[in-house]
C-alpha positions in Angstrom: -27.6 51.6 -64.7 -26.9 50.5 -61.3 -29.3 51.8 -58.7 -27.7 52.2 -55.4 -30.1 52.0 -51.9 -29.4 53.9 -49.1 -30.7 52.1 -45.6 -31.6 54.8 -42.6 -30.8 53.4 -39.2 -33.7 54.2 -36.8 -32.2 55.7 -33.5 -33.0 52.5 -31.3 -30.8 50.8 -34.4 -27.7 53.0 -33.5 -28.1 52.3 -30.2 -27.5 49.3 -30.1 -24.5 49.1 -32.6 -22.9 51.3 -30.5 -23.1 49.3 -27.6 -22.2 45.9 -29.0 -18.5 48.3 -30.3 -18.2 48.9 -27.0 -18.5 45.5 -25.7 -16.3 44.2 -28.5 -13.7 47.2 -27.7 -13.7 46.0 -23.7 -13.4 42.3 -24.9 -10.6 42.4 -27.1 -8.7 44.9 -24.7 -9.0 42.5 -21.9 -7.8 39.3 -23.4 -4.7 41.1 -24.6 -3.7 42.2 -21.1 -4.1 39.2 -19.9 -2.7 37.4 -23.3 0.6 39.5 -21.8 0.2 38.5 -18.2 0.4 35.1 -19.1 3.9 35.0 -20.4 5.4 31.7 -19.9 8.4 31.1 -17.6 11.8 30.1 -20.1 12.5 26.2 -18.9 16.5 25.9 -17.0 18.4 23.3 -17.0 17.8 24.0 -13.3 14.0 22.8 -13.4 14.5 19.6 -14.7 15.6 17.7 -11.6 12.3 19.0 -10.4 10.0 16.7 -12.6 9.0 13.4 -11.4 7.2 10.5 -12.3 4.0 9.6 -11.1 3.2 6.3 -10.0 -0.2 4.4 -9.4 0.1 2.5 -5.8 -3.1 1.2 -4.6 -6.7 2.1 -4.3 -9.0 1.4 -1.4 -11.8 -1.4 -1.3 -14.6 1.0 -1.4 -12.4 3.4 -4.4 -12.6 5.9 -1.7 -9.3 6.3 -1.0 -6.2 6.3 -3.3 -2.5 6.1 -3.0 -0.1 7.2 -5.2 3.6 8.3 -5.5 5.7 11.0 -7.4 9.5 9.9 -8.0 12.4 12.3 -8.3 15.6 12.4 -9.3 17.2 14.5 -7.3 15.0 15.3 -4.0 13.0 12.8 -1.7 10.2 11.0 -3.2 6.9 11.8 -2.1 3.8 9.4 -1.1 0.1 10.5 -1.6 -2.8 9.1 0.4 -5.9 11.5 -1.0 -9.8 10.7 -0.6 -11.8 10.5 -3.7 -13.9 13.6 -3.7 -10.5 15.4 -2.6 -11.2 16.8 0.5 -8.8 15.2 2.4 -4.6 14.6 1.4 -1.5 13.2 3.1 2.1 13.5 2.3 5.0 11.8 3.3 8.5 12.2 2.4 9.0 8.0 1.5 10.1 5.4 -1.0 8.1 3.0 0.7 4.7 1.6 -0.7 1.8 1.0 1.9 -1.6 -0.5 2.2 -5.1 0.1 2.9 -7.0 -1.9 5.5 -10.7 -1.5 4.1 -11.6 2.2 4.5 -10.2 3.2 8.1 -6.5 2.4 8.1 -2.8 2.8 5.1 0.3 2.0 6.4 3.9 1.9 4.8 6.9 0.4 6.4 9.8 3.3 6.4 13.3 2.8 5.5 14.5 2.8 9.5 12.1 0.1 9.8 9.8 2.1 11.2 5.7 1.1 10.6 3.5 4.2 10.5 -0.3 3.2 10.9 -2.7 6.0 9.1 -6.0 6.4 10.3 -7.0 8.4 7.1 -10.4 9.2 8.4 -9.0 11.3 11.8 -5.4 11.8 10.3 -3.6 10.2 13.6 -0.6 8.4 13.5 1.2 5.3 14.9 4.3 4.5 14.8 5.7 0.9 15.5 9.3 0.3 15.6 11.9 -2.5 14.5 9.1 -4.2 12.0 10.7 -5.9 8.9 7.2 -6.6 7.3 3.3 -6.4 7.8 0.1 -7.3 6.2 -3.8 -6.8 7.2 -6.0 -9.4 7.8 -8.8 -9.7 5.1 -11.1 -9.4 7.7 -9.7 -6.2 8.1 -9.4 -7.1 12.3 -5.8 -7.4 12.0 -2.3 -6.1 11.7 0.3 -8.7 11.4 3.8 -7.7 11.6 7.6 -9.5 11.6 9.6 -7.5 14.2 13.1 -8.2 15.2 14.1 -7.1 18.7 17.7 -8.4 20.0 18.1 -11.3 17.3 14.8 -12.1 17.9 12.1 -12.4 15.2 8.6 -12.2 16.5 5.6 -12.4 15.0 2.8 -10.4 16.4 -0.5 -10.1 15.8 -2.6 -6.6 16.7 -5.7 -5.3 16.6 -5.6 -2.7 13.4 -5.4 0.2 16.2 -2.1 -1.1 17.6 -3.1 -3.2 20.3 -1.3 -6.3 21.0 -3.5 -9.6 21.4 -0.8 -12.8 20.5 2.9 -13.3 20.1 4.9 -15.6 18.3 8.1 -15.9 19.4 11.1 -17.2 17.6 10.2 -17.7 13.8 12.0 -18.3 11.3 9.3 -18.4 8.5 5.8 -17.5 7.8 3.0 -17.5 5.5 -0.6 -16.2 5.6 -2.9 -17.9 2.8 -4.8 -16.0 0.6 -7.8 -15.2 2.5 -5.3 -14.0 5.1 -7.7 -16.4 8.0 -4.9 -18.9 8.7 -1.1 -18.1 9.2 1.5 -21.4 9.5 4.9 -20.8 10.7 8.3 -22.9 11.4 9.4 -21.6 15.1 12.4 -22.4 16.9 12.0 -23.8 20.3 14.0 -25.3 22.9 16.0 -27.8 20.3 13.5 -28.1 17.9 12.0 -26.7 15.1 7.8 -26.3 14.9 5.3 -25.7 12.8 2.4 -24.3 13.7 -0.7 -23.7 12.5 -2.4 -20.3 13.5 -6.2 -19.3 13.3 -7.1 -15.6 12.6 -10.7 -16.2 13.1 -10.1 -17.6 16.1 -6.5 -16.6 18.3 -7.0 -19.5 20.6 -7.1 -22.0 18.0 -3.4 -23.1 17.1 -2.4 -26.6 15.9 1.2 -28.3 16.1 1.7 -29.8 12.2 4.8 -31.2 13.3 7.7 -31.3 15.2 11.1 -32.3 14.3 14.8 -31.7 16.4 16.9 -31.3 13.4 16.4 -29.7 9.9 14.3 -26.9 9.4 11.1 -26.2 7.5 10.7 -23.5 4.3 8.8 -22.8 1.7 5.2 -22.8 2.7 3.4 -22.6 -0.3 -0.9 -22.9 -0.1 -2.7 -24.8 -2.7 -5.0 -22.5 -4.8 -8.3 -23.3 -3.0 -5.8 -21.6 0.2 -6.8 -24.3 2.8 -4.2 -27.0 2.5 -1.1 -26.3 2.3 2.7 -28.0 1.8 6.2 -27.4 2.7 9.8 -28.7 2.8 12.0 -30.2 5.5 15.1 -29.5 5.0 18.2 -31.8 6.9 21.8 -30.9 6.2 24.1 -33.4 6.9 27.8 -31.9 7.6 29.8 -35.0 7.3 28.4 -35.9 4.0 28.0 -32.1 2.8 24.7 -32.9 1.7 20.8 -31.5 1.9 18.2 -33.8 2.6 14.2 -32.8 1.7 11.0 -33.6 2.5 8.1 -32.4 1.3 5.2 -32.6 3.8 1.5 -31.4 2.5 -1.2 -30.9 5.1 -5.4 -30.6 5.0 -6.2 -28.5 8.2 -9.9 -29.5 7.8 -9.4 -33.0 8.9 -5.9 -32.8 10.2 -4.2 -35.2 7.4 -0.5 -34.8 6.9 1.3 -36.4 4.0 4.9 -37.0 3.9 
């Protein structure tokens, strides 16, 4: 015989039932009106030329700052310079990539040639025209830029703000070693062709490597260590149709120069 128990819910029992219904009842109503609200657009054809790639560009030397770009198919790529705790963003409408001077400064060299100088801190803008390229200083002091004005290619050295503290005319080639502290350069001037050695640490300090009427010299290339450096002399003879070279290596430290 199977005995069958009835249980008697005491009124505080009921109570309580019925209000966890209720709650269940205003749960499950809500999340299917908004289950309906959130009906997902049909993808077109039409959308897809609005996708883009992202890209990676470069991040600051504190990781405060980080620039990246989104690529498109179809409408102008867009460059991102955004802070890390993403209170501050910039967009510009560029292919161009850019760089960070320490915490302060991005640019990125437009397609017209036209250098804009970020400072990402206040959000003001500088704009420097006819510049074919451009690197900081590792000291962060300096902007170095190429510019080309009438035929002319200059190379000019600024404070990071824009201001303009040396000039040097006429180049035809350039390097900066790797700490960015010493810049050597072939210049044209008056018949000749220079080289020069230029100090970033110090802007009076230039040295004359050598000096040569004909030929010209390429290919400046800095040992690994980044304080000596070599290059190439290069002499065309027109009768002959034929290229002469040199290669000349030079230790700034003690002013040795090896042919």
């Amino acid at each position: 015989m199977t005995t069958t128990k009835k249980y008697l819910l005491q009124p505080n029992q009921e109570y309580y039932i019925r209000l966890l219904s209720g709650f269940l009842f205003i749960w499950f109503f809500h999340f299917s009106i908004y289950g309906q609200a959130q009906i997902k657009k049909t993808l077109e054809v039409a959308d897809y030329n609005l996708w883009g790639t992202l890209y990676l560009e470069q991040v600051s030397k504190n990781g405060n700052w980080t620039s990246y770009k989104m690529n498109y198919n179809s409408v102008s790529d867009t460059l991102y310079v955004k802070k890390r705790d993403g209170k501050k963003l910039y967009r510009f409408a560029t292919t161009s990539n850019g760089s960070f001077c320490g915490e302060k400064y991005y640019a990125f060299l437009e397609e017209d040639k036209t250098l804009i100088v970020l400072d990402i801190n206040t959000g003001i803008q500088k704009e420097i025209r006819n510049i074919q390229a451009f690197e900081f200083s590792v000291s962060e002091k300096y902007l170095i830029t190429l510019e080309i004005n009438e035929d002319k290619r200059s190379l000019v050295i600024r404070k990071t703000d824009g201001l303009i503290l040396k000039v040097i005319d006429n180049v035809i080639s350039y390097s900066l070693n790797k700490f960015n502290d010493d810049l050597i350069s072939c210049i044209s001037e008056q018949n000749s062709k220079k080289v020069i050695l230029q100090s970033l640490k110090n802007l009076e300090t230039q040295e004359l490597v050598v000096e040569e009427r004909a030929g010209v010299f390429t290919k400046f290339t800095w040992q690994q260590g980044g304080r000596n450096v070599a290059f190439i002399h290069q002499l065309e003879n027109i009768e002959e149709k034929s290229t002469k070279h040199q290669v000349y290596f030079y230790q700034p430290a003690n002013k040795n120069r090896y042919v």
